[in-house]
N, C-alpha and C positions, 0 to 999 in steps of 0.2 A: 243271746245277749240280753240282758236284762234291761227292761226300759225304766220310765222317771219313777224313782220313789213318790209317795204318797205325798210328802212336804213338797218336792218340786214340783210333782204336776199341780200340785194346788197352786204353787208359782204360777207355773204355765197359765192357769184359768182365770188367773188373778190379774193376769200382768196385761199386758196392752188390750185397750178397749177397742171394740170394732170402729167405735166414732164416727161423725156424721156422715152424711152422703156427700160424697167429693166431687167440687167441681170438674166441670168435664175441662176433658186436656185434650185438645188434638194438634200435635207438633206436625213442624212443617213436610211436605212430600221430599224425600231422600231421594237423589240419583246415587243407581249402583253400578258401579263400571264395570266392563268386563276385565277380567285380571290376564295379565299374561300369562302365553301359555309355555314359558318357560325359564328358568334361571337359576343362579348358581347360590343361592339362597331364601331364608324367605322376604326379606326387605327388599330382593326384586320382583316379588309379587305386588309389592303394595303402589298402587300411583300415587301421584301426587294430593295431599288432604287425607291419606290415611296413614296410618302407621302398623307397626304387628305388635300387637297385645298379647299375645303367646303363642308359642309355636313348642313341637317338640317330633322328637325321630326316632323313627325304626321303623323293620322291615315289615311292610304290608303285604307284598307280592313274593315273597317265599328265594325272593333271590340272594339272602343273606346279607344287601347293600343298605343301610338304613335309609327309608323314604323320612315325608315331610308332611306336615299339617301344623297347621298356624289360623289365627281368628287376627282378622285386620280391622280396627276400630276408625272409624272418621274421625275429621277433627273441624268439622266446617262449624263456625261460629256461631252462623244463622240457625243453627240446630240443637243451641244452649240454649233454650228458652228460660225466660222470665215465669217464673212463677208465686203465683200470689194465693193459693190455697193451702191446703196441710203438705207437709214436706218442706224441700229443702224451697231455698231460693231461686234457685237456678239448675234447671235438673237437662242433665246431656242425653239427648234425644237421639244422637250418631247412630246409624245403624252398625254394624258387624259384618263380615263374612269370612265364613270358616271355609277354609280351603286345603286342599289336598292333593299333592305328588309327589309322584315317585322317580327314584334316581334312574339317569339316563344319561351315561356317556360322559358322567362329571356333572351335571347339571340334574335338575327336575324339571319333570314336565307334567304339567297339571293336569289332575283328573276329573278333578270337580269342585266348584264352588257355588257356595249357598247364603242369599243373604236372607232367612225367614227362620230356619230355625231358631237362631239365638234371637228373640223379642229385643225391639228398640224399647229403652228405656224410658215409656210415654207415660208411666203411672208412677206419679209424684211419691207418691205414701208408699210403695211396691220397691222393696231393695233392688238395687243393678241385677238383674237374673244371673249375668255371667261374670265369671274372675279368674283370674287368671292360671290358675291351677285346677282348672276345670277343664282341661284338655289334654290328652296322655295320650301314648301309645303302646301298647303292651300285647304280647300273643298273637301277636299281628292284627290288629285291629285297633281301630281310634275311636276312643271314649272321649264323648263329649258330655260336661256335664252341666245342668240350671237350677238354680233356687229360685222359689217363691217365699217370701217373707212380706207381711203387712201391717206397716205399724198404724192403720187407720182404714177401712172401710174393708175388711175382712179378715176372718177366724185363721183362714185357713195356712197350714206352713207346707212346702211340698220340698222335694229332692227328685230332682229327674237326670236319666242317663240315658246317651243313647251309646250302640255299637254299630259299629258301621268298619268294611273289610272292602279292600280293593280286588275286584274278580274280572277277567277278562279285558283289562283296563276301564272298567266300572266301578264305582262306587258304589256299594248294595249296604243296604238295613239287616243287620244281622240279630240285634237286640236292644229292648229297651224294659226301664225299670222305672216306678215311681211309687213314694213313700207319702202319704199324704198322713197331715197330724191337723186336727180340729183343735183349737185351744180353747172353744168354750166350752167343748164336753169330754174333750178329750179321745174321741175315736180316730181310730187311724184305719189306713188302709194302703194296701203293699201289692203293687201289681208288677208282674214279671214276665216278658217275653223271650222266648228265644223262635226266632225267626226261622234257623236252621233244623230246628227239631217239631215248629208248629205248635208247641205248647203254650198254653198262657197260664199263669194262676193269680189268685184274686186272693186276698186275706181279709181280714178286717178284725178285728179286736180293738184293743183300750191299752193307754199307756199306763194304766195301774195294773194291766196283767202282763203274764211273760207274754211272748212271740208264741212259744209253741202251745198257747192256749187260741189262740187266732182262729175263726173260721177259714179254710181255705176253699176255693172253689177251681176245680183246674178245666182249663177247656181245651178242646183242637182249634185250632185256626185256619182259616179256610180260604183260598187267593192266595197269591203273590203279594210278598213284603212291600209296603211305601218305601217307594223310592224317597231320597234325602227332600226333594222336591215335594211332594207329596206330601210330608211331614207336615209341611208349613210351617204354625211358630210351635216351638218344642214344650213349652208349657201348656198351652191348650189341646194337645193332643194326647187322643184317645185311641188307641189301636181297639179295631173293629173283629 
């Protein structure tokens, strides 16, 4: 695929300034509840103060019955903060948790839920990381996925995915992807895991050349895949 013509990435390098250094933000401490561990959709996973923000189906477990995965978003009030630096007015702090089960006798029964991957929305200037089309099921496995965008106190734009497969009634890391784009100079760089085969590869090139001019770098991987736990928040990680 061919990346930015020479006139857009000049866009790119032209357009939002890193801008000054942003007051610190630190939003209030979240209680995460535990979710039930079973129901006959996904709006009975959610307690009370959350809601499902997306959700979607199919088969994880190879049994041909479509499972379930869904991201529950809070809605406690106390967690909209006022904000008086760059960005909005009021920026929604709610944490997330993406949750996972599989059908069982008419109903699902949960296999796992995670409030860390998807990053609370604590950086003013820093777009929502998650939307709601960012979560899919396909091949039997559940893609989750996050952006970074910054309209003030950093260059950088990212695109992160993870894969994750339901195995033994577990939840296992199967793969993860991210695309990173520098807007002051335009470097990018394309890392790609597959968990199941140990591979990793590293690229890096410039959005004025193709892809397949990229340096690549490929390596074995060594250990057992982070579990969803492990992960922590999914923007800041770096497979090892």
């Amino acid at each position: 695929m061919t990346r930015a013509s020479p006139p857009l990435a000049a866009a790119l390098l032209a357009g939002l300034l890193a801008g000054p250094a942003l007051a610190e933000f630190d939003p209030p401490p979240a209680k995460i509840p535990t979710l039930p561990q079973a129901g006959a959709k996904a709006d009975d996973f959610a307690p009370p103060g959350w809601i499902v923000e997306a959700k979607a189906e199919g088969d994880l477990d190879g049994d041909k019955v479509p499972d379930l995965a869904f991201v529950l978003h809070g809605t406690d009030p106390a967690l909209k903060v006022k904000n008086d630096s760059l960005g909005p007015d009021e920026v929604d702090t709610n944490p997330r948790i993406l949750g996972v089960a599989v059908a069982r006798g008419g109903s699902f029964r949960l296999v796992a839920q995670n409030a860390t991957l998807i990053p609370r929305n604590d950086i003013p200037t820093r777009s929502d990381p998650f939307e709601a089309d960012g979560l899919s099921i396909a091949r039997g496995a559940v893609k989750l996925s996050l952006g970074l965008f910054m309209s003030a106190g950093g260059w950088g734009m990212s695109n992160v995915s993870f894969l994750f497969r339901v195995r033994d009634g577990k939840l296992e890391t199967i793969g993860y992807d991210r695309s990173d784009t520098q807007r002051n100079t335009g470097e990018t760089e394309t890392v790609s895991v597959n968990y199941i085969t140990r591979k990793m590869s590293r690229a890096k090139g410039s959005i004025e050349t193709e892809p397949d001019k990229d340096k690549v770098v490929w390596t074995t991987l060594k250990g057992p895949a982070p579990s969803i736990d492990q992960i922590g928040d999914g923007l800041d990680f770096e497979p090892k």
